[in-house]
C-alpha positions in Angstrom: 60.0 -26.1 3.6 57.7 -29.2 3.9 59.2 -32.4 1.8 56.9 -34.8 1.9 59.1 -38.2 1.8 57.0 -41.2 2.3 58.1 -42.7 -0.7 55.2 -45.8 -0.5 52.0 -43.1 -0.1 52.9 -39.4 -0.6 49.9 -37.3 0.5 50.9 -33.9 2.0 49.6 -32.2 -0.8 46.1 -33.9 -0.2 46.1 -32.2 3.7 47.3 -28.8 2.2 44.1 -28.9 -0.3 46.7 -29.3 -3.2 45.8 -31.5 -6.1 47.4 -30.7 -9.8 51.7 -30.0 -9.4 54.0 -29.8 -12.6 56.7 -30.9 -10.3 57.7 -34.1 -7.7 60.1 -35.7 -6.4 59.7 -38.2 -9.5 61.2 -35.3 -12.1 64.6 -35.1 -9.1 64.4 -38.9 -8.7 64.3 -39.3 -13.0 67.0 -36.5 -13.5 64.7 -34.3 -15.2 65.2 -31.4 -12.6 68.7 -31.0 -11.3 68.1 -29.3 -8.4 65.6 -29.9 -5.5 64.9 -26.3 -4.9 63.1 -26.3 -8.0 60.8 -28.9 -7.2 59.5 -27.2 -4.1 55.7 -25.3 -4.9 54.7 -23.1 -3.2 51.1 -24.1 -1.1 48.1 -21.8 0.0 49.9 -20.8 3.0 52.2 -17.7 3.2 55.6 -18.8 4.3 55.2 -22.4 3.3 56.4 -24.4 0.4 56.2 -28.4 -0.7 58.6 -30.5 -2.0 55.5 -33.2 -3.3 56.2 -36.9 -3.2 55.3 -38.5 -6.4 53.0 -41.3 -7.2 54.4 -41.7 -11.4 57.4 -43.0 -10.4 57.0 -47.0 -10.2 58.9 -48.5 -6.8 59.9 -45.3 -5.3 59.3 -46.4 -2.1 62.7 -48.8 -2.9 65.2 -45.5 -3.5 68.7 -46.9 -4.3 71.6 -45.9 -2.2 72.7 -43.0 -4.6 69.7 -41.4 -5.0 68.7 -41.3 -1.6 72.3 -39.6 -1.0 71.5 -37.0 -3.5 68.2 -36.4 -2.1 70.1 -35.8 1.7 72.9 -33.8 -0.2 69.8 -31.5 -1.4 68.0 -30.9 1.3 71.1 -30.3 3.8 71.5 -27.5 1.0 68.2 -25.8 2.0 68.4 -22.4 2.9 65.0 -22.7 4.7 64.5 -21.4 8.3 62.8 -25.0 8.7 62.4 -27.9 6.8 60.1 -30.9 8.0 60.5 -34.2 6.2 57.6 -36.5 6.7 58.9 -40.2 6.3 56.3 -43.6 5.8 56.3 -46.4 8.4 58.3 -49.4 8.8 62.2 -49.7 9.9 63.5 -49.8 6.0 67.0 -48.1 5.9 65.1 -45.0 3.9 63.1 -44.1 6.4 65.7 -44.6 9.4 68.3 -42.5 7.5 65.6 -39.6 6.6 64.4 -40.0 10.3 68.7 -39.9 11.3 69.2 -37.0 9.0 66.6 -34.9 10.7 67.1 -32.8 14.4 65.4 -33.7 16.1 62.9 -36.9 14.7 59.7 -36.8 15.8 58.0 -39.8 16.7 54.6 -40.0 16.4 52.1 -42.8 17.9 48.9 -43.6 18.6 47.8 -45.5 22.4 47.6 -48.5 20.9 50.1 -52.1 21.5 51.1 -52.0 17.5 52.1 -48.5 17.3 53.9 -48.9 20.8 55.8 -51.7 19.7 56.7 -50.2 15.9 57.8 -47.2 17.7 60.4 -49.2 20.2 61.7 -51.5 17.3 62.2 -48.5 14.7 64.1 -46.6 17.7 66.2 -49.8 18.1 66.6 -49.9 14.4 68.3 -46.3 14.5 70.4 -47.0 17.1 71.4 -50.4 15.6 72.2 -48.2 12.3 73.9 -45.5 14.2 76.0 -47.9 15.8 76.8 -49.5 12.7 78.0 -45.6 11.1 79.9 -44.9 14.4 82.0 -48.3 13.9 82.6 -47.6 10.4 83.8 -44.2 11.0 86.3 -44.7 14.0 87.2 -48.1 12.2 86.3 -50.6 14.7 86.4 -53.5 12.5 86.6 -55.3 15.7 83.1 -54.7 16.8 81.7 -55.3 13.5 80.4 -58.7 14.3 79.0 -58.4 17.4 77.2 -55.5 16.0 76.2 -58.2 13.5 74.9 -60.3 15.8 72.9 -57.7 17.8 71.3 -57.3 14.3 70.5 -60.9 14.4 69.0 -61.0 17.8 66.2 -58.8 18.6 65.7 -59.6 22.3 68.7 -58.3 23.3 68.2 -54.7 24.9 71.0 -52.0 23.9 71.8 -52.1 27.1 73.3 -55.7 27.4 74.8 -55.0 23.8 77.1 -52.3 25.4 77.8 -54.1 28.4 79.1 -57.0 25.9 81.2 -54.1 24.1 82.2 -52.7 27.4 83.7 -55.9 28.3 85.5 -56.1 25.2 87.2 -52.7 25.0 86.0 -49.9 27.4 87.3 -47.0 25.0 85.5 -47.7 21.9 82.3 -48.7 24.3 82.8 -45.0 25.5 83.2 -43.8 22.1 80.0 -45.8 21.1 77.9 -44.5 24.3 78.9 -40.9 23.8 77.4 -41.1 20.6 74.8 -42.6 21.2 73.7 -39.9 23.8 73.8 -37.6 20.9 70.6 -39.0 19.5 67.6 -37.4 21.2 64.7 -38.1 19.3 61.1 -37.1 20.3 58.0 -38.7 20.9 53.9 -37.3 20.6 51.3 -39.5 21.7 48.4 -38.9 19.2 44.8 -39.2 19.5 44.7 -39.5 23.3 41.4 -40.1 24.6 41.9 -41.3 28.2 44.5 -40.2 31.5 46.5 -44.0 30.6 47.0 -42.8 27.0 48.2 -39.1 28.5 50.8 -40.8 30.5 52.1 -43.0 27.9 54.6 -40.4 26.8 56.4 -40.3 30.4 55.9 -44.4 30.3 57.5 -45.3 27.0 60.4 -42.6 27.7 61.6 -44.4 31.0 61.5 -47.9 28.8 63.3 -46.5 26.3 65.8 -45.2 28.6 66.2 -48.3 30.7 66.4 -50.6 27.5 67.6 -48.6 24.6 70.3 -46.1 26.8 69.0 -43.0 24.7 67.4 -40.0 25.8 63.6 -39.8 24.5 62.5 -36.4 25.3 58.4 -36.6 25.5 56.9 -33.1 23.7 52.9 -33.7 24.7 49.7 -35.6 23.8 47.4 -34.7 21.2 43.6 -35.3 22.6 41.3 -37.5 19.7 39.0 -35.1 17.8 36.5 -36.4 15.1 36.8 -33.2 13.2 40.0 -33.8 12.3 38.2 -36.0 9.4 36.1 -34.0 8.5 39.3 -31.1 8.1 40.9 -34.0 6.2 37.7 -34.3 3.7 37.5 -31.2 3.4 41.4 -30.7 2.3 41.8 -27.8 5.2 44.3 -27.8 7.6 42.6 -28.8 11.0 44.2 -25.8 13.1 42.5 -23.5 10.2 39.5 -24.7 11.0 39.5 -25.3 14.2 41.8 -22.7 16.0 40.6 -22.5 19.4 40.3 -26.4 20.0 41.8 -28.5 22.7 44.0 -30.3 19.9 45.0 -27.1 18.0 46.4 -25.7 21.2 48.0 -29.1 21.9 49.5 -28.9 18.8 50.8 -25.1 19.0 52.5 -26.3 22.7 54.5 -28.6 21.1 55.3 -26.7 18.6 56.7 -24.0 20.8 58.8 -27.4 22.2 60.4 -27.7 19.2 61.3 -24.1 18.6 63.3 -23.7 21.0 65.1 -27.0 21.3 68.4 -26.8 20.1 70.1 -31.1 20.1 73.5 -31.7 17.9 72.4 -33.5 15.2 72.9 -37.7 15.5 74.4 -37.8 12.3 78.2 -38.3 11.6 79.4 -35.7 9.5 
């Protein structure tokens, strides 16, 4: 089950060749399908289905709290072997808690300084709304405004934020670290054309560790290939086309990664 849930730009169904659907996530969002399972299509390939984002639904991108629980309640429901959300950009709460609700996120960038640094804020995001959920649900009312101010200032690492709490009260610092440790996202490095962009991955999972006391576990590099354009244009999956390139195989490795990784999922349930 694919559910395509960048709510700003929905365009799965473009890269799957799809074009016409009677059915999006604007008919769930709008009430006028009850159940999310009957929003999924199925797509041109056997074994795959599409939950299509919509584009009729003015300001989806802004989902209100409720909703957005519905949509998780949904898709936890899924009887799917798999299901792959695929979120927008940006550190809004959407697209942390879709990133949050997911085992494990995968973070994608590209070798360049904005993508680095989006990546290493939105990570601090999560953990900075993962922190917030973990005081909430042990009732740490205590903590609630240094969390607060951690919000406030973004040079602080995670690191000297625990220290603070650590300071503070030892127990619920434990508490805090333990579950923090339970967030393992993943990182790929995309469009690598050079041996600095290969070793990014390694790079950016030592700062993350030394700054942001979480375990990023790095799943490969995917090598820069112009025909992945001219897949895109031509609405074909790239590894269809191309199944014996140096990206397709890149792309089958780490997909073998994420078979068989088995992480508790971050969320508090």
């Amino acid at each position: 089950m694919l559910i395509d849930a960048d709510l700003g730009g929905p365009n799965l169904h473009t890269f799957l060749g799809m074009r016409e659907s009677d059915v999006d996530l604007g008919h769930f969002f709008t009430n006028q399908v009850t159940d999310l399972r009957d929003v999924a299509v199925p797509t041109p390939f056997s074994g795959l289905t599409l939950v299509r984002g919509t584009e009729n639904v003015l300001f989806t991108a802004n989902l209100n709290y409720y909703k957005k629980l519905k949509l998780i309640r949904h898709i936890k429901a899924f009887e799917s072997k798999r299901v792959i959300i695929d979120i927008g950009t940006g550190a809004a709460y959407n697209c942390i808690d879709f990133f949050l609700l997911s085992n494990p996120g995968v973070l994608v960038i590209n070798p360049e300084p904005t993508s680095i640094e989006n990546a290493y804020y939105f990570l601090k995001s999560c953990i900075i709304r993962l922190l917030k959920m973990y005081i909430n649900h042990f009732q740490l009312q205590n903590l609630v405004k240094v969390v607060s101010e951690q919000i406030q200032d973004t040079s602080r690492s995670i690191y000297s934020f625990l220290s603070e709490v650590i300071s503070r009260d030892r127990h619920h610092a434990d508490l805090l670290f333990r579950g923090l440790k339970r967030f393992r996202p993943c990182l790929i490095v995309n469009k690598a054309r050079t041996t600095k962009d290969m070793l990014l991955g390694p790079s950016m999972v030592n700062v993350v560790q030394k700054y942001l006391v979480i375990d990023l576990e790095f799943l490969g590099s995917i090598p820069t290939d112009e025909n992945v354009s001219v897949s895109l244009q031509d609405m074909t999956p790239y590894v269809r086309q191309n199944p014996d390139s140096e990206v397709t195989r890149a792309i089958a490795s780490i997909a073998g990664k994420l078979e068989i990784r088995r992480t508790p999922a971050a969320e508090i349930r």
